[in-house]
C-alpha positions in Angstrom: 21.0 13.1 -5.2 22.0 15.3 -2.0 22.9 13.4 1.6 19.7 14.4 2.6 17.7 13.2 -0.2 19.3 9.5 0.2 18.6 9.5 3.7 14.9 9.3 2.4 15.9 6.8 -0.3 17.0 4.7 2.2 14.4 5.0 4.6 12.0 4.1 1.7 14.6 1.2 0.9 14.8 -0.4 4.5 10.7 0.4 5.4 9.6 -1.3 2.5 11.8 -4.6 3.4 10.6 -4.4 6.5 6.7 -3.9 5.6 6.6 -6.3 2.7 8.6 -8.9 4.8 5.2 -9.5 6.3 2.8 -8.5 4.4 1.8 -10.8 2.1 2.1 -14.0 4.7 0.1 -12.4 7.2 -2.9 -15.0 7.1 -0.5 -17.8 7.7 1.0 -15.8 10.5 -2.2 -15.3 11.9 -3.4 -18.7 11.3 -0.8 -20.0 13.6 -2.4 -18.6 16.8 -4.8 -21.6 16.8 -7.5 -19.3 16.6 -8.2 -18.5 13.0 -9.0 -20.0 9.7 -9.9 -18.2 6.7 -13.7 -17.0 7.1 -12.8 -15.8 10.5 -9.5 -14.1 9.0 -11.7 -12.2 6.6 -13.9 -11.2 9.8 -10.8 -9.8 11.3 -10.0 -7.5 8.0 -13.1 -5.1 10.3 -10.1 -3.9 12.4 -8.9 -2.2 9.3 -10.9 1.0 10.3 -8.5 1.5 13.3 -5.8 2.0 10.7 -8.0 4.2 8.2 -8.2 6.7 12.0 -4.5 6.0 12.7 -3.8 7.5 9.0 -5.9 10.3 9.3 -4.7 10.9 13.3 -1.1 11.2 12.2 -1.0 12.7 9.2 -2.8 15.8 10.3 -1.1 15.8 13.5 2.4 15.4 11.3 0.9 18.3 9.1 0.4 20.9 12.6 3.5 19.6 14.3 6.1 18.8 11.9 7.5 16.0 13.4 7.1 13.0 10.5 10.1 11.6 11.0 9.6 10.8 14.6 5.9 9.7 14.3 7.5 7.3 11.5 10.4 5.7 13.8 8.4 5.4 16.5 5.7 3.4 14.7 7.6 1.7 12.6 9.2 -0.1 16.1 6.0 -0.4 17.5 4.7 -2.3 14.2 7.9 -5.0 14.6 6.9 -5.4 17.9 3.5 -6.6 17.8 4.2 -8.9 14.6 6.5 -10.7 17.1 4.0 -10.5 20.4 1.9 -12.0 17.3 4.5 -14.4 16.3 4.6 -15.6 19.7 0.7 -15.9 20.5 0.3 -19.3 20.4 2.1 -20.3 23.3 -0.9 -19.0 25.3 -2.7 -22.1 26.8 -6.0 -20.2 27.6 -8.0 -20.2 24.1 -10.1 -17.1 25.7 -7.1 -15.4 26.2 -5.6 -16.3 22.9 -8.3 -15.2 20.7 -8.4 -11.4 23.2 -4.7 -11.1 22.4 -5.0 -11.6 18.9 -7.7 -8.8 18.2 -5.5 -6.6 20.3 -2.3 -7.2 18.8 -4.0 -7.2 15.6 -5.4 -3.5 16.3 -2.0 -2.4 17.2 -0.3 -3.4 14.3 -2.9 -1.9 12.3 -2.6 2.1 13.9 1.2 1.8 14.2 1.7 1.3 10.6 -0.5 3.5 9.2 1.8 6.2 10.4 4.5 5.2 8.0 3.7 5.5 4.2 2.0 8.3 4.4 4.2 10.3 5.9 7.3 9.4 4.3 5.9 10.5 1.0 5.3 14.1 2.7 8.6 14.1 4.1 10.3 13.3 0.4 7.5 15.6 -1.6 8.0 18.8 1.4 12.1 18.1 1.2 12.0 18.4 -2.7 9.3 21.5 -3.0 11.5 23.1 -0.1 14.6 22.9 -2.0 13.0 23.8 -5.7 13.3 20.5 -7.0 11.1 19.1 -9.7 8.7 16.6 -7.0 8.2 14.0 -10.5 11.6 13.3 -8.9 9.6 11.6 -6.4 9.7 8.9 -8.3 13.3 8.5 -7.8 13.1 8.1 -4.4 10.4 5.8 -4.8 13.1 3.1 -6.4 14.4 2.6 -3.3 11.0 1.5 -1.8 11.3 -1.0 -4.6 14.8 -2.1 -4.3 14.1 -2.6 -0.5 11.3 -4.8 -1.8 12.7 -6.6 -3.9 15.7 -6.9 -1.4 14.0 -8.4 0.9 12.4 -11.1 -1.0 15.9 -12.4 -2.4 16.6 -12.4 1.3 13.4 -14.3 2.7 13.6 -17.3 -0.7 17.5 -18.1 0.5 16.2 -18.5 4.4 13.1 -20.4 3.3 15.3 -22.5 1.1 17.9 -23.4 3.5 15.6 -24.1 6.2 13.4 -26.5 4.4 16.8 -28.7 2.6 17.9 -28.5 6.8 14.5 -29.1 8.3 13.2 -31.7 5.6 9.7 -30.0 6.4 9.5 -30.6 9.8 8.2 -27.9 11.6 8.3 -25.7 8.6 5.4 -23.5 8.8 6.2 -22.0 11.7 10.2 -21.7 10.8 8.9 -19.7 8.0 6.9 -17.2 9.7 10.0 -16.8 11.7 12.3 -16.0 9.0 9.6 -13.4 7.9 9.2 -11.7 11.0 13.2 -12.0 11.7 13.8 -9.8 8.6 10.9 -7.8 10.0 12.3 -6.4 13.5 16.0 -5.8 11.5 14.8 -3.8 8.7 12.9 -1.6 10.7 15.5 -1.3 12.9 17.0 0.1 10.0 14.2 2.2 9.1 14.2 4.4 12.8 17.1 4.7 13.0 18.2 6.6 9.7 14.6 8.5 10.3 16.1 9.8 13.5 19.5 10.5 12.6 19.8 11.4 8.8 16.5 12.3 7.8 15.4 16.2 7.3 13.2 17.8 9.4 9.8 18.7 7.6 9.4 22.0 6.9 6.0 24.0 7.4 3.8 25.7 5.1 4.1 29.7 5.6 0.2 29.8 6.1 1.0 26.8 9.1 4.0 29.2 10.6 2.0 32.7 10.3 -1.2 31.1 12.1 -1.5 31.5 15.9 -0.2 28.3 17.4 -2.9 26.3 19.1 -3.8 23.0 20.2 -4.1 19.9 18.1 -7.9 18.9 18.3 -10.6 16.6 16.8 -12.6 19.5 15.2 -10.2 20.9 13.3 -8.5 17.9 12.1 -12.7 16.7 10.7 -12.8 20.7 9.5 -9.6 19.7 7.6 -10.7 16.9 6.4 -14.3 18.1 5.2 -12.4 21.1 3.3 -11.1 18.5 0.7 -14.0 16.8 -0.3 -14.9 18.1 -4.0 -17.0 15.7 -6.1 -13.9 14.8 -8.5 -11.8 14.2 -5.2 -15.2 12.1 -4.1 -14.6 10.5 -7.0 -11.1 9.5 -7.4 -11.5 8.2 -3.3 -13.9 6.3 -4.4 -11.4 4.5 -7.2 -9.0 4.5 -4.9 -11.9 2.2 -2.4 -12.6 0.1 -5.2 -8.4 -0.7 -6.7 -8.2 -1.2 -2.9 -10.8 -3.9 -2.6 -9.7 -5.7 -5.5 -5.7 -5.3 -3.8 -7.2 -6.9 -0.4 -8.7 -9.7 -2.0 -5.5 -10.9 -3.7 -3.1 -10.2 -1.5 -5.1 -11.7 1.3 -5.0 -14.9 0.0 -2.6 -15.3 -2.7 0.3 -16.4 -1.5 -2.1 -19.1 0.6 -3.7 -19.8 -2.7 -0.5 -20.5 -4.9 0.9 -22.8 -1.7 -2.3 -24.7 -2.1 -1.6 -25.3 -5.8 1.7 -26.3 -5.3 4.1 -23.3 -5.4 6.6 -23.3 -2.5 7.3 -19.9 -0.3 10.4 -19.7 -1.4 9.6 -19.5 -5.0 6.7 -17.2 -4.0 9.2 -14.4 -2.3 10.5 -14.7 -6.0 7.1 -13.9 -7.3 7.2 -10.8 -5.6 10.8 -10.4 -6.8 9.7 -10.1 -10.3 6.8 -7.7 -9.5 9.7 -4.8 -8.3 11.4 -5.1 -11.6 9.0 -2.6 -13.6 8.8 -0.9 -10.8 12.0 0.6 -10.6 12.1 1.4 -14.3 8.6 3.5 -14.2 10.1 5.2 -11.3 12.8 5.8 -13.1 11.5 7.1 -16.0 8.2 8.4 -14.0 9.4 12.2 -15.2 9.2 11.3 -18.8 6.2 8.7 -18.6 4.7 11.4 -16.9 5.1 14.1 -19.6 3.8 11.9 -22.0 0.6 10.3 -20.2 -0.6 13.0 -17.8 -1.7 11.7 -14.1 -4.8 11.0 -15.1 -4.1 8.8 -18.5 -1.2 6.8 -15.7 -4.3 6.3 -12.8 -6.4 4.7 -16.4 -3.6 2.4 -17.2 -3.4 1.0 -13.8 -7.0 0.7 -13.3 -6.9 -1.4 -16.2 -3.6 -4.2 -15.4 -4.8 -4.3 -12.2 -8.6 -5.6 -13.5 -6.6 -8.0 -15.6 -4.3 -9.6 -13.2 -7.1 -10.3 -10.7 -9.3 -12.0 -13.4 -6.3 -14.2 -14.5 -6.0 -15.4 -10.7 -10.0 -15.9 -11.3 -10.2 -17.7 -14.1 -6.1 -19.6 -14.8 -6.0 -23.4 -13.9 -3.1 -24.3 -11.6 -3.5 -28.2 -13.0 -1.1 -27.6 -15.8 2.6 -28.7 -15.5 4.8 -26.8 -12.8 7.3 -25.1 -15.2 4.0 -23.6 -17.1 2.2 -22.4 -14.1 5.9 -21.0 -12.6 6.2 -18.7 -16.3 2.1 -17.4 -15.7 3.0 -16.5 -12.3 5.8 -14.6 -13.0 4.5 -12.5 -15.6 1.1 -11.9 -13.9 3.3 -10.4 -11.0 5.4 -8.1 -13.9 1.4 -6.9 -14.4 1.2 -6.6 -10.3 4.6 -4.3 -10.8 3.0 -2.1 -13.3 -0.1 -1.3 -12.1 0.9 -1.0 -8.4 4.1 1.4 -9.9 1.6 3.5 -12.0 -1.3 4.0 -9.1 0.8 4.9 -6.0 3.4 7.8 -8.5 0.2 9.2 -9.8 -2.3 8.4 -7.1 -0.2 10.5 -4.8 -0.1 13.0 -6.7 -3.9 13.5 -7.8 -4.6 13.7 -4.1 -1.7 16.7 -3.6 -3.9 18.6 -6.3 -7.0 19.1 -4.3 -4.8 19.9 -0.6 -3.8 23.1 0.3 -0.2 23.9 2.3 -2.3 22.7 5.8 -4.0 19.9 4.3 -1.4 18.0 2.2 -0.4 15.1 4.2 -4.1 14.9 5.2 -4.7 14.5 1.3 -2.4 12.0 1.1 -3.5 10.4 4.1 -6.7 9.8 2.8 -5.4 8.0 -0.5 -3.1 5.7 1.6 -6.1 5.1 4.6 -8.9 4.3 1.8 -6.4 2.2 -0.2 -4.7 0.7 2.4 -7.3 0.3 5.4 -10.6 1.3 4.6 -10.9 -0.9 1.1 -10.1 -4.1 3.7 -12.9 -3.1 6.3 -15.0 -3.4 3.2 -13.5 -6.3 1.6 -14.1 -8.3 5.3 -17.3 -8.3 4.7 -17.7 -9.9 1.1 -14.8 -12.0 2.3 -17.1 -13.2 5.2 -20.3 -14.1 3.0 -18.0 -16.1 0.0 -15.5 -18.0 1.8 -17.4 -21.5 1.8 -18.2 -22.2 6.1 -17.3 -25.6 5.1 -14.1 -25.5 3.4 -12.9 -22.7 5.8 -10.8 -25.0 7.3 -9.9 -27.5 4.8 -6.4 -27.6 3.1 -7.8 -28.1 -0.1 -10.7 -26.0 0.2 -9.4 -22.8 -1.8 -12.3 -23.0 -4.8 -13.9 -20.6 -2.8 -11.3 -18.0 -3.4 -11.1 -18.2 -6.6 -14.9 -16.7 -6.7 -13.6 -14.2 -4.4 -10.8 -12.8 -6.8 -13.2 -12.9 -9.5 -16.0 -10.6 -7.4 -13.1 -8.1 -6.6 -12.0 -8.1 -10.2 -15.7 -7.1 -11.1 -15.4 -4.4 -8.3 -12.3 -3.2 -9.3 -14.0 -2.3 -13.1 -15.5 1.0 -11.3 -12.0 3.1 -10.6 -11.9 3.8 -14.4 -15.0 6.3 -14.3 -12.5 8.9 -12.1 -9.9 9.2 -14.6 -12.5 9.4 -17.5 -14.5 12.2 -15.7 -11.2 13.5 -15.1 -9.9 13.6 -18.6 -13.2 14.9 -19.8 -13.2 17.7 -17.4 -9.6 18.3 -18.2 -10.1 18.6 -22.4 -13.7 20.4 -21.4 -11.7 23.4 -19.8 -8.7 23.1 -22.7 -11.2 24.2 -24.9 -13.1 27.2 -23.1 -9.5 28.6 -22.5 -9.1 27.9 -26.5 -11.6 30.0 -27.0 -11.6 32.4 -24.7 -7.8 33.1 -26.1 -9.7 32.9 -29.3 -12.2 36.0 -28.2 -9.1 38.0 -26.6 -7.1 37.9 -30.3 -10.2 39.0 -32.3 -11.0 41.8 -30.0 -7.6 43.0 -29.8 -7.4 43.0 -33.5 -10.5 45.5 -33.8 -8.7 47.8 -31.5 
């Protein structure tokens, strides 16, 4: 691995720490403002379209201009700050105010990160294509996204620890939304500043450089985004939506849900430990899994873990003994680092396919903003009609999401018919080039 090709292993390393120091504990962040409880949380999840605009806004400016690496450490900054203006939210006496300041902090967390992911992916998948490098070897990279992950969550269960044994549990919540945002702000600290200093400069398409230069603008960014819509790429967005649902609906409330039943934070940032652990190997072995599976056959095999997991959350009864539900947890969230491992190497990668050189962060900008924003504008509303009014408020009042996990599971069931049509299509045109080979022997043999 070349200097410049760690410089994006460790961007991926310290963005992901910094992301996922957050992201799963956002509803108890949230929930500290005084403002929100859970039906009203999933009401909020409608801002989501501001980041499905930020992705698309970016990416194809990143695409025209170059300049990922800047968009990414600039955002990436911006994102810290508005966790802690978040953070900090409930010091406001004025309820009015409050409740303003949280839709508008909320917003701008939502369209600063969503010029991240996205494109650091094309930064790592232009680098290696520039260079002649194999891009499976994305997958690589990828392990640092995991490590940073994983990293982090070591990091997070020692500082909940040692605050609760010090604290006894006084004033704990709060204590531990610091310790999340803390590790926040200093990862992506991290994360700008190896952007700006050690990461390469994204190189554009000849088709890009030969075009007359003009003006970034609306129209052509919609004509862009128009020119990739193909019923099979209709399709696999589609998937994509509904993985994405399913995602929202378990990560929205999950770590709530296992705090309910019993399971400390500490021992959840463990949970999510575990989860990186397949991880890394698939992306370490993506080249070969990838020769042996196909893209397609890999999006199938997530689909299909993913749909488990959430029906176990459905369905498993926390009443058992601690130890018992502990061991579940952990190997549900193994499942969580398969599936997630599998969909974002290959998801990625389907969506390259139907790009052209103009079009490809774009591409991927649309797999990241339906998977990542656009499935949560949708799950706010079923989250808003099956969180109980009642129990919205109550400590104990989490049956309710249990009926929610298992309505996303259900949803979840229709990303497989992408990958089967896929598949088809793919053996379908195997054989007419069989044949046609076929028809080219035989006539050459009569000549």
């Amino acid at each position: 691995m070349d200097c410049r090709l760690f410089s994006l292993f460790m961007i991926s390393f310290f963005l992901y720490a910094s992301i996922y120091a957050v992201h799963n504990f956002m509803f108890q962040i949230v929930k500290e403002t005084g403002v929100v409880d859970k039906k009203k949380y999933c009401l909020l999840q409608l801002l989501y379209i501001f980041k499905f605009a930020g992705v698309v806004i970016f990416c194809n400016l990143g695409d025209r201009k170059g300049i990922h690496r800047y968009i990414l450490a600039v955002n990436v900054i911006l994102y810290s700050f508005s966790m802690l203006a978040l953070y900090n939210l409930s010091s406001i006496e004025s309820l009015g105010l409050r409740k303003i300041m949280v839709i508008v902090t909320i917003v701008s967390s939502y369209i600063f990160i969503s010029g991240t992911f996205p494109l650091l992916d094309s930064l790592i998948y232009n680098y290696l294509e520039h260079k002649g490098m194999d891009v499976r070897q994305s997958g690589r990279v990828r392990m640092g996204g995991a490590l940073g992950n994983m990293f982090v969550q070591v990091v997070c269960s020692m500082l909940q620890k040692f605050f609760k044994n010090k604290l006894k549990g006084e004033g704990m919540v709060n204590r531990e939304n610091m310790v999340n945002i803390g590790c926040n702000l200093f990862f992506s600290a991290g994360t700008a500043l190896i952007a700006l200093l050690f990461a390469p400069n994204y190189v554009l398409g000849e088709k890009i450089v030969s075009k007359p230069k003009k003006s970034w603008n609306v129209k052509k960014m919609f004509s862009d985004l128009m020119s990739l819509f193909t019923p099979l790429f209709v399709l696999y967005t589609v998937a994509v939506l509904g993985q994405g649902v399913d995602r929202a609906g378990i990560s929205t409330f999950l770590s709530k849900y296992l705090d309910t039943n019993g399971i400390d934070r500490s021992f959840v940032h463990l949970l999510f430990f575990f989860r990186c652990i397949p991880e890394i190997l698939i992306y370490g072995l993506s080249q070969q899994i990838e020769s042996v599976l196909g893209m397609n056959v890999m999006f199938l095999c997530s689909v299909i873990v993913s749909t488990f997991r959430s029906f176990f959350y459905a369905s498993y009864d926390f009443g058992g003994s601690k130890r018992t539900v502990m061991t579940i947890t952990v190997i549900a969230e193994i499942f969580k680092g398969l599936y997630s491992s599998f969909f974002n190497y290959c998801g990625l990668r389907i969506f390259r396919s139907f790009a052209a050189d103009d079009t490809l962060s774009l591409a991927q900008g649309v797999f990241n903003g339906t998977y990542n924003a656009l499935s949560y504008f949708t799950f706010a509303f079923l989250g808003y009609f099956l969180v109980d009014y009642e129990k919205a408020g109550l400590q104990d009042g989490d049956d309710d999401i249990r009926s929610l996990f298992f309505v996303v599971a259900c949803i979840s069931c229709i990303s497989i018919i992408a990958p089967i049509v896929a598949i088809a299509k793919r053996r379908v045109n195997r054989k007419k080039v069989y044949k046609s080979s076929e028809v080219q022997s035989e006539s050459t043999e009569v000549q």
